[in-house]
C-alpha positions in Angstrom: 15.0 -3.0 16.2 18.3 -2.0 14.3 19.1 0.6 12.6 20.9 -1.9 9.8 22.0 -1.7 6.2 20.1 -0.8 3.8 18.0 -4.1 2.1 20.1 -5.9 -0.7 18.2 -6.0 -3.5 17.7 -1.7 -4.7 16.4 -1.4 -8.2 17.6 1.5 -10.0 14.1 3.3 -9.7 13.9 2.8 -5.8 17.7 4.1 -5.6 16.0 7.3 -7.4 13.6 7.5 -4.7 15.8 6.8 -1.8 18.1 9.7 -3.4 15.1 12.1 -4.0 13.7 11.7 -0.5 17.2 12.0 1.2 17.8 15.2 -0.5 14.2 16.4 0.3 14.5 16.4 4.2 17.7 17.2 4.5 19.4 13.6 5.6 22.8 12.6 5.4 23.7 9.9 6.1 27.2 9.6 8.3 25.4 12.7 10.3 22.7 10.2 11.6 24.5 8.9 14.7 25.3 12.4 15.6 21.8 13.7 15.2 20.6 10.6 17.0 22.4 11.7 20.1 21.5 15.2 20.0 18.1 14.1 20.4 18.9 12.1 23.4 20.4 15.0 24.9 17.5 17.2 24.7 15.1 14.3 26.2 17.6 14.3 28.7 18.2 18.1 29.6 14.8 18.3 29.7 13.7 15.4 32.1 9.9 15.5 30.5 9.8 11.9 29.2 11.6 9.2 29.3 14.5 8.8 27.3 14.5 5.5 25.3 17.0 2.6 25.4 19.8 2.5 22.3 17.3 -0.1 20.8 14.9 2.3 20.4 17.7 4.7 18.1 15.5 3.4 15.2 12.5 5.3 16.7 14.4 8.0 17.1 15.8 8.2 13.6 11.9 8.3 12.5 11.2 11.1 14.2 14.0 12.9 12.0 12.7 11.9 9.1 9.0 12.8 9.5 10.5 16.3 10.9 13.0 16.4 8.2 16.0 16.4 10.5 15.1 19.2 12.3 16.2 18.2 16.2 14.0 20.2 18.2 10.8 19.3 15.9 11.9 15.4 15.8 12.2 15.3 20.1 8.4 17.3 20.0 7.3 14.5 18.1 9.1 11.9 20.6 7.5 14.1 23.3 3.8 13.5 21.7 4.5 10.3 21.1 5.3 9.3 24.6 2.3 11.5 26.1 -0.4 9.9 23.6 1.2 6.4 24.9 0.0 7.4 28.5 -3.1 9.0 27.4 -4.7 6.5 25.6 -3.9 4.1 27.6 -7.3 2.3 26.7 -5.7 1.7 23.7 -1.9 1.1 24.3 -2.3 -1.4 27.1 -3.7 -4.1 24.9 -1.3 -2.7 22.3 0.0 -6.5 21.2 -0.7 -8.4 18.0 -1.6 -11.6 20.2 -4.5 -9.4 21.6 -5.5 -8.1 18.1 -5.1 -11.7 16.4 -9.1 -11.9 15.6 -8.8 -8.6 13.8 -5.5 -8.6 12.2 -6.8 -12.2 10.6 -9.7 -10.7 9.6 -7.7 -8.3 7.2 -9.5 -5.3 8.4 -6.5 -3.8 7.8 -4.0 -4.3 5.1 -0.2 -2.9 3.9 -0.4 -4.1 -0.4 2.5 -5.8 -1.6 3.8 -3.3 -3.7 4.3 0.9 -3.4 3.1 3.6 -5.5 5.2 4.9 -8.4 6.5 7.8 -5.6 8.1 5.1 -3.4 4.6 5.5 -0.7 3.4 2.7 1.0 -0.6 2.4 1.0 -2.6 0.7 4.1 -5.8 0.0 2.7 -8.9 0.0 5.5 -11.8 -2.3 4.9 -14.2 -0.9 7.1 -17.2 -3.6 6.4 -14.8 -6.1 7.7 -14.6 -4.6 11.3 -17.4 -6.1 12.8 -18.2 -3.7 15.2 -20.2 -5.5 17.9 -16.8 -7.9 18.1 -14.5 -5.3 18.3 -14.5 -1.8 19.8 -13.2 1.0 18.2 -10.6 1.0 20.7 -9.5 -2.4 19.4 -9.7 -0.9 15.5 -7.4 1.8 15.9 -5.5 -0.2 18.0 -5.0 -2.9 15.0 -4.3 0.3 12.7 -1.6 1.8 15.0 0.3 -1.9 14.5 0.1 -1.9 10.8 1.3 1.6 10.6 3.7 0.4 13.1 5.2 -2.4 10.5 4.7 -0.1 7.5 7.7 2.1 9.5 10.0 -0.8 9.6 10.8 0.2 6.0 13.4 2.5 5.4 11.8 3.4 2.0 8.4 4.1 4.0 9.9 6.0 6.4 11.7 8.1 3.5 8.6 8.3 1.2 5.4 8.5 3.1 2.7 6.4 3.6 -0.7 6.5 1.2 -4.1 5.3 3.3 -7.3 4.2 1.6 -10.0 3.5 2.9 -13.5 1.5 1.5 -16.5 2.6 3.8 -18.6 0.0 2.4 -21.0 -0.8 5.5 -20.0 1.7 7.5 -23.2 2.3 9.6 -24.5 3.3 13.0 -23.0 0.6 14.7 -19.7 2.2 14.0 -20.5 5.5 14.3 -21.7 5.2 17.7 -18.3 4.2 19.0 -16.7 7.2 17.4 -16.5 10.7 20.5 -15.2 13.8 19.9 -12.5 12.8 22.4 -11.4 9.8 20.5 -11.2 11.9 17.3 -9.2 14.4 18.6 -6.8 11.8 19.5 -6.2 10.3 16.6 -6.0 13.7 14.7 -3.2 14.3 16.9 -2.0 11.2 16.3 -1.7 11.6 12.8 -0.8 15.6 12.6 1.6 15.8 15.7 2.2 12.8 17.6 3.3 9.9 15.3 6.6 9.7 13.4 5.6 9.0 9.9 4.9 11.4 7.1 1.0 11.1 5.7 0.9 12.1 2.7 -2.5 11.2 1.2 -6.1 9.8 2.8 -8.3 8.6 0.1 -12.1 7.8 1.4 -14.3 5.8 -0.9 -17.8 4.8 -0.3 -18.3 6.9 2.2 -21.7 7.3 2.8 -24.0 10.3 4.5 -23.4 9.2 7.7 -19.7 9.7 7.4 -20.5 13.6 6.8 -21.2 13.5 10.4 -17.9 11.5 11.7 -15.6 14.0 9.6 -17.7 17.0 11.1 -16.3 15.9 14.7 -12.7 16.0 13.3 -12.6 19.0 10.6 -11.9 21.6 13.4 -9.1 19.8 14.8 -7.7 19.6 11.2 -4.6 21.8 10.2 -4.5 23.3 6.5 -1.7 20.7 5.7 -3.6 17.8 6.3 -7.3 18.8 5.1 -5.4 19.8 1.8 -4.1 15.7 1.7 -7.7 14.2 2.5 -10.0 13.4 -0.7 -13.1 11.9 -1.3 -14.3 10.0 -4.3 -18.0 9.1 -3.2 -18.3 6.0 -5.4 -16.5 6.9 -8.0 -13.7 4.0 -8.5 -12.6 5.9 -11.6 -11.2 8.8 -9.5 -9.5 6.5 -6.8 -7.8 5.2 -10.3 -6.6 8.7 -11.0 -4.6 9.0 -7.8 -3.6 5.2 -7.3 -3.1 3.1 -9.9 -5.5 0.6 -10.3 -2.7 -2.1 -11.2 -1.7 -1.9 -7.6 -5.2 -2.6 -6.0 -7.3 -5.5 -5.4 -10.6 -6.5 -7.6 -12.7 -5.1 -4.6 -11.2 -2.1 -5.5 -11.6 -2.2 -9.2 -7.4 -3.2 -9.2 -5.7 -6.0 -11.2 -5.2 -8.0 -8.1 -6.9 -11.0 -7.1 -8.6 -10.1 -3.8 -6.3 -13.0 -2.1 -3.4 -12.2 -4.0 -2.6 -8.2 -3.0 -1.7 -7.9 0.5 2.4 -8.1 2.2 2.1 -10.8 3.7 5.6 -10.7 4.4 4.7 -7.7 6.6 1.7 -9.6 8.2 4.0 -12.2 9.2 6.2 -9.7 11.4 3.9 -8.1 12.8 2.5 -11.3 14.7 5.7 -11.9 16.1 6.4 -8.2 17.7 4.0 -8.3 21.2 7.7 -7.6 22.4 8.9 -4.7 21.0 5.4 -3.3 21.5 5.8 -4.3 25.1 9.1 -2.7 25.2 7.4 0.6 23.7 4.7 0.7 26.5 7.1 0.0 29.3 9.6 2.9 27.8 7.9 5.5 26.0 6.0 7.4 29.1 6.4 11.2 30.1 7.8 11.4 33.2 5.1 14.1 34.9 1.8 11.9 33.7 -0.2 14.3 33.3 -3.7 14.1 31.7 -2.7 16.4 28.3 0.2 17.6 26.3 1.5 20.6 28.5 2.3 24.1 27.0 5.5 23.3 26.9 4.9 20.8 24.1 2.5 22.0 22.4 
């Protein structure tokens, strides 16, 4: 994991992007080592978690984009990061794609091959295809912490934001059953406080009654910033055109894709080979007092 030149081949338009999104939170680039390093030397003064080796700088650099280069906000996230590693440990010791091979096959979970007109990535979730008495939820999110994972390694993702979608087609009890209040307030942390990536849209389609329920466990836990970024379009493929542009989609989704033909698997292809950088993560990223929640002084 290096921090590394920017990819070769930079249209004009993604240059606009890269410019846009550099100006919007505040990043400059010969300041990056520096800010890097003051980072480190708040992990350090503070002795809460461990600090991570120079091959995680990377990590470190994401935290200052999704915090917009603000220091003290970018180490929280670190901070977060680290304690949710520890606490869901259910989740983050089986945290390798050679573990996850049945479900990341299955394409549960996909990155598309190509971003939105804003630069954003989009990992689109095919719920119907998680076959619930096979996998545990534990194992889902697991699979969708990995792709998110991979979606990082792009500067341009990091920069931009990521765009999920998600088809609830057969989403039923079997599913729902899995899901506790505990394990959605975890992954609303995860996605509000703890993970550094910026969110910028959830799109939910299909989503039927039952859902109502799910989303019921996780609305109080929800900050104004985020509820304002989730939408629902029922069944209604015509409004998940109006926000993402149907030429970017599969035919599943109504899209100009053949259903075989729309997912990175460039990006698929990396991520089977990383059990040992996500090894490297578990072993690194821990607080140093384990305790069972984020103390005050994170918070």
């Amino acid at each position: 994991m290096t921090l590394g030149p920017e990819p070769p081949a930079v249209t004009p338009s993604l240059q606009r992007l890269r410019s846009k999104a550099k100006h919007e939170i505040g990043e400059i680039d010969d300041l990056i080592p520096e800010q890097i390093a003051a980072i480190r030397t708040v992990l350090s003064e503070e002795s809460l978690v461990n600090v991570p080796p120079k091959q995680f700088d990377p990590f470190l650099l994401r935290c200052l984009r999704a915090r917009k280069f603000d220091i003290h906000r970018a180490a929280k996230t670190y901070k977060k990061f680290c304690y949710m590693n520890y606490n869901l440990s259910e989740i983050t010791d089986y945290l390798l794609p050679s573990t996850y091979n049945g479900l990341i096959h299955s394409k549960f979970i996909s990155i598309l091959k190509s971003v939105d007109a804003s630069g954003r990535q989009i990992v689109f979730i095919q719920v119907h295809k998680w076959h619930h008495a096979k996998h545990t939820l534990d194992e889902a999110l697991g699979t969708l912490f990995m792709y998110i994972d991979q979606a990082l390694d792009s500067v341009d993702t990091q920069l931009n934001g990521i765009v999920v979608l998600v088809d609830f087609k057969g989403f039923g009890f079997g599913h729902a059953r899995q899901v506790t209040p505990a394990k959605v307030q975890a992954v609303v942390n995860m996605v509000q406080d703890s993970y550094p990536a910026r969110f910028k849209e959830f799109h939910f389609y299909n989503h039927p009654t039952l859902f109502n329920m799910v989303f019921a466990l996780a609305k109080p836990f929800l900050k104004e910033k985020i509820r304002k970024r989730i939408f629902f379009h029922g069944h209604d493929l015509a409004s998940v055109h109006r926000s993402i542009n149907p030429a970017l989609l599969p035919a599943c989704m109504g899209g100009a894709l053949p259903d075989n033909a729309f997912i990175d698997e460039e990006a698929l292809a990396l991520l089977l080979k990383k059990d040992d950088y996500f090894n490297d993560m578990k072993e690194n990223f821990l607080p140093i007092l384990q305790e069972p929640e984020y103390p005050d002084y994170i918070k």
